[in-house]
N, C-alpha and C positions, 0 to 999 in steps of 0.2 A: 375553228382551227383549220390549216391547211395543212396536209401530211404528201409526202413523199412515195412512193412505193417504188423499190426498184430489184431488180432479181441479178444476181451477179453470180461468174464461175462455171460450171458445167453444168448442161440442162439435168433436169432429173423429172420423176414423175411426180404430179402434187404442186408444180409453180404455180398453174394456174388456179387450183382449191389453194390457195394461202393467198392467193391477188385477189382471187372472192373473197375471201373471207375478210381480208385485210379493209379493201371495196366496201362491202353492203355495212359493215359493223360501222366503220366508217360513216359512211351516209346515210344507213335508216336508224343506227341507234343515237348517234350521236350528232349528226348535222354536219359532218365536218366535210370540209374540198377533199377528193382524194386523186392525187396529181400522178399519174403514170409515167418513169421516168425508164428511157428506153436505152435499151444493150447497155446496163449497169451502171457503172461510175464512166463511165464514157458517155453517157445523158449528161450526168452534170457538168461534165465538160462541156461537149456542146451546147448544152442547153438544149435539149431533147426531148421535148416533153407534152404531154397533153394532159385535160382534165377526164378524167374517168367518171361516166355517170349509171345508174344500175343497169344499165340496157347493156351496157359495154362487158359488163360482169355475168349475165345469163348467158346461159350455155356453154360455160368453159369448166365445170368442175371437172367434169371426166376426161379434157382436153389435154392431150400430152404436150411436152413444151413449155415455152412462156410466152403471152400473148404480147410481153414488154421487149422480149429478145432478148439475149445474155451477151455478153464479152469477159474476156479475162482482162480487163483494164485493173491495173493495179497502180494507181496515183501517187502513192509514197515509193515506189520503187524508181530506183537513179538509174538508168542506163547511160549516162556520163556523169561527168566530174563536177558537173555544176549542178546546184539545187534545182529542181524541179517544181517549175511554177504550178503545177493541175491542181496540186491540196488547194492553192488560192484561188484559184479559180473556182473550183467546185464552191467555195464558202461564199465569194461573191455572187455565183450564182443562184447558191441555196436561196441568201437573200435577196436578189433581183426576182426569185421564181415566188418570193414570200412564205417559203415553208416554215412550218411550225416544228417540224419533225420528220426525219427521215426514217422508214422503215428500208431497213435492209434483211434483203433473203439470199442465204446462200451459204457458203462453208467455213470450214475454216480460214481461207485467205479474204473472206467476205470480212469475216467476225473481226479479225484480224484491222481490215481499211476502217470499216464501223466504229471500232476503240478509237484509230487515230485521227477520225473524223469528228470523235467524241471530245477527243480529248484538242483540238482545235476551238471547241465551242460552237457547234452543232450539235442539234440535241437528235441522238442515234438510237433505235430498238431496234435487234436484230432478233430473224426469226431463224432456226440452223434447218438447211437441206443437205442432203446427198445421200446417194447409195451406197459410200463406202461406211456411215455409220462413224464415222472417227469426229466426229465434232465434240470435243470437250463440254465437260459440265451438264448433257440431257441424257437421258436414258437411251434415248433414239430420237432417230434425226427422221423427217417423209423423206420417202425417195427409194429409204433401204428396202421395206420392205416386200415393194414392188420389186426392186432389182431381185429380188431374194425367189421372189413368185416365177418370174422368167427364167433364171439360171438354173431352178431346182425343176421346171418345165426341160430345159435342154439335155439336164443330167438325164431327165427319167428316159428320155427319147435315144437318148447316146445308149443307155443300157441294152437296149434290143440289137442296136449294132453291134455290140461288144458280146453280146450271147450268142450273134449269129456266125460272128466271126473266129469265135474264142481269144480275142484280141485283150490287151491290155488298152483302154482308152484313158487319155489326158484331157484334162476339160480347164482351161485358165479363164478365170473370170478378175474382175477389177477387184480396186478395193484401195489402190495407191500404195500404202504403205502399211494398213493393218489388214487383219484377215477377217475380221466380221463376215464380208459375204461369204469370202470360200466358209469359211466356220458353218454359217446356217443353211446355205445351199448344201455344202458337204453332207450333213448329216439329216437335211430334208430329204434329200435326192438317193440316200444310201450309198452317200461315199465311201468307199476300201480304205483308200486312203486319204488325208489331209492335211495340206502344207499351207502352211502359214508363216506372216515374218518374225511374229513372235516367239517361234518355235523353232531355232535351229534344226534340219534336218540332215541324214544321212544317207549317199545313195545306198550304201551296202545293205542299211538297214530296208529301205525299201523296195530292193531288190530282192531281198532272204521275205519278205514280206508277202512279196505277188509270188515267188517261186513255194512256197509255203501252200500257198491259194491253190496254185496250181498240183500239187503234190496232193491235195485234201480234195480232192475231183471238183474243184472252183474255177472253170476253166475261163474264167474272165475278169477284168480287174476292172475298178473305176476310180482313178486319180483325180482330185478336184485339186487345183496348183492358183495358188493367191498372185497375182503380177506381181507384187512387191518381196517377193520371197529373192533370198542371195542365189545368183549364180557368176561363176568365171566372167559370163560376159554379159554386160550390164544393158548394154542395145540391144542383145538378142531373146525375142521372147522365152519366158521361163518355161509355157508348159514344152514350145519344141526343145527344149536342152534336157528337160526333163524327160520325154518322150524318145529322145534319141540315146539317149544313157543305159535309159533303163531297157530298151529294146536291146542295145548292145550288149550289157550287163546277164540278161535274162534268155535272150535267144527267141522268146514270143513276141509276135507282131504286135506293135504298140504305135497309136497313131492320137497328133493332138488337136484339137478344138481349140479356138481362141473365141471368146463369145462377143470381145468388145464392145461397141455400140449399143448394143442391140437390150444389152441391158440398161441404158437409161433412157431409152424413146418407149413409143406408147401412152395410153391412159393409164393414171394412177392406181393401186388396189383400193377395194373399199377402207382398208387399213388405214392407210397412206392422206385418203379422201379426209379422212374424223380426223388423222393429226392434225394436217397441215391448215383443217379450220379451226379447230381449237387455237391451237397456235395463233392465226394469224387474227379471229377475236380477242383473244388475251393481249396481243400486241398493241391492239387501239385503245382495249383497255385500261392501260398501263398508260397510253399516251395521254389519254381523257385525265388522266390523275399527276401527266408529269411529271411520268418516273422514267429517267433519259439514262443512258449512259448501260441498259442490259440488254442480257438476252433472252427471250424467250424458252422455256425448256421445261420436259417434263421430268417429275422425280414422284414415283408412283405412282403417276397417272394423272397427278397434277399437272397443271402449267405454270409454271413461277418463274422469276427475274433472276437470272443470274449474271453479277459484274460482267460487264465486257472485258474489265482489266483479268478478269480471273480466265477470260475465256481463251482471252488472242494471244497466239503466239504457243497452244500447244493444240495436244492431238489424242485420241483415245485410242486408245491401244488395247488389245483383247487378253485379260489376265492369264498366264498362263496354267492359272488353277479355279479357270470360268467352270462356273457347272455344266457347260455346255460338252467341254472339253474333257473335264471327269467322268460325265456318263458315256462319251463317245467310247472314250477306254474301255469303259468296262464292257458296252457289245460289241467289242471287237475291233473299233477302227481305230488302224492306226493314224499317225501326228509326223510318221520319220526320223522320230531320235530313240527308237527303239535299241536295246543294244543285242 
């Protein structure tokens, strides 16, 4: 067999342990070509590509990055009014390239092309990354828990400045549209408070909250603010609107962090390292046997196949009666829809 590997969507930690893993399983268990397809679905386009041999695969497990390069190329999306020739393209090229099967790594707008690539007739296994955690149908995605390791590092460090200053500090980390990160960093890091999208909040309430803090001789606050949480104005970062509010609100010097980047560069956590090879063994696995059309993912520690159809097209969202979230309440922290 010849298989495909291609990484698509924002980098994260862990591409390259899932390109070994996907690599050597490949080549020393099974004999198989394993074809390195570069900056995503924009490989297949151009036809981008080279063969990967195990030389090419040592020394990158700990490697931040992806050794194949990312792009957001999204081939089923029409930016005019006429159909979009690239899906044909890529299929012709699949088979000009002689793949057997295409592995795809990457999130949900990955899982998403993978289905419709699938469902072209191409034979698709995807494997889910990213730090925001929101990829439908696994337990957890690599990528998060490294993001999770950095930000709950920048919290603990933000604390000193906020005790020396007696400052209210705002800390905005990613996440896109769910709070998973703010969630685990929040309450690794011993966040005061934590906003989330899932969780409607209130200034008043987290106003009465730090002033609370402040009245109880707690002379410093630590706000951890998810990017995708609601405010007035939708281009301007949440945690400075949050930050300026609540300083106006409270009358304490309140000052905000925005962590961006910086939480998906780096080498991966040992965490991160064990998923994304399981994961990306299981995926050749699965190919070895000619089970097309899933996605890789864990559900209690397993790795199992779940539909692509079941996967593409939604998003995980953080319950908002996660046990994460219950016990946060009960020592203390608040959510911002306190009344």
């Amino acid at each position: 067999m010849r298989i495909g590997i291609l990484t698509a969507g924002g980098d994260c930690p862990g591409l390259n342990s899932a390109i070994r893993a996907v690599g050597k399983a490949a080549i020393l268990e099974y004999g198989m070509e394993a074809i390195g397809i570069s900056s995503g679905f924009l490989g297949l386009i151009n036809k981008d590509v080279i063969e990967l041999n195990e030389n090419d695969l040592s020394g990158i497990l700990t490697l931040g990055g992806t050794i194949l390069r990312t792009s957001r190329e999204k081939p089923f999306s029409l930016n005019t009014d006429l159909p979009s020739d690239k899906p044909a393209l890529i299929k012709k090229n699949y088979k000009e390239i002689g793949l057997d099967c295409l592995i795809c790594i990457g999130g949900n707008g990955t899982m998403k092309t993978a289905y419709q690539l699938y469902k072209e007739g191409m034979n698709v296994i995807g494997i889910p990354k990213t730090i925001d955690n929101d990829v439908w149908g696994t337990d957890v995605s690599f990528g998060f828990h490294s993001a999770v390791d950095i930000a709950t590092e920048a919290i603990d460090r933000i604390h000193t400045t906020a005790n020396s200053h007696k400052r209210t500090m705002v800390i905005e980390v990613m996440g896109h549209s769910t709070g998973w990160l703010a969630l685990y960093s929040g309450i690794a890091g011993g966040g005061d408070i934590i906003l989330i999208p899932e969780i409607p909040y209130n200034l008043d309430s987290i106003a009465k909250t730090i002033i609370k803090r402040y009245e109880d001789k707690k002379p410093y606050s630590i706000i951890v603010v998810a990017e995708g949480i609601e405010s007035p104005k939708p281009k301007k970062s949440r945690g400075q609107y949050i930050a300026k509010n609540i300083m106006e609100m409270t009358g304490i010097e309140t000052r905000e962090t925005i962590l961006g980047y910086v939480q998906r560069g780096g080498s991966p956590s040992a965490y991160d390292r064990i998923i994304s090879t399981r994961l990306g063994a299981a995926a050749v696995e699965l190919a070895s046997k000619k089970k097309y059309g899933v996605m890789v993912a864990l559900h209690a520690w397993k790795a199992v196949p779940v539909p692509l159809s079941q996967v593409a097209g939604k998003i995980k969202t953080v319950p908002v009666n996660d046990p994460l979230i219950v016990k946060g309440r009960l020592i203390g922290v608040s959510f911002g829809d306190e009344q």
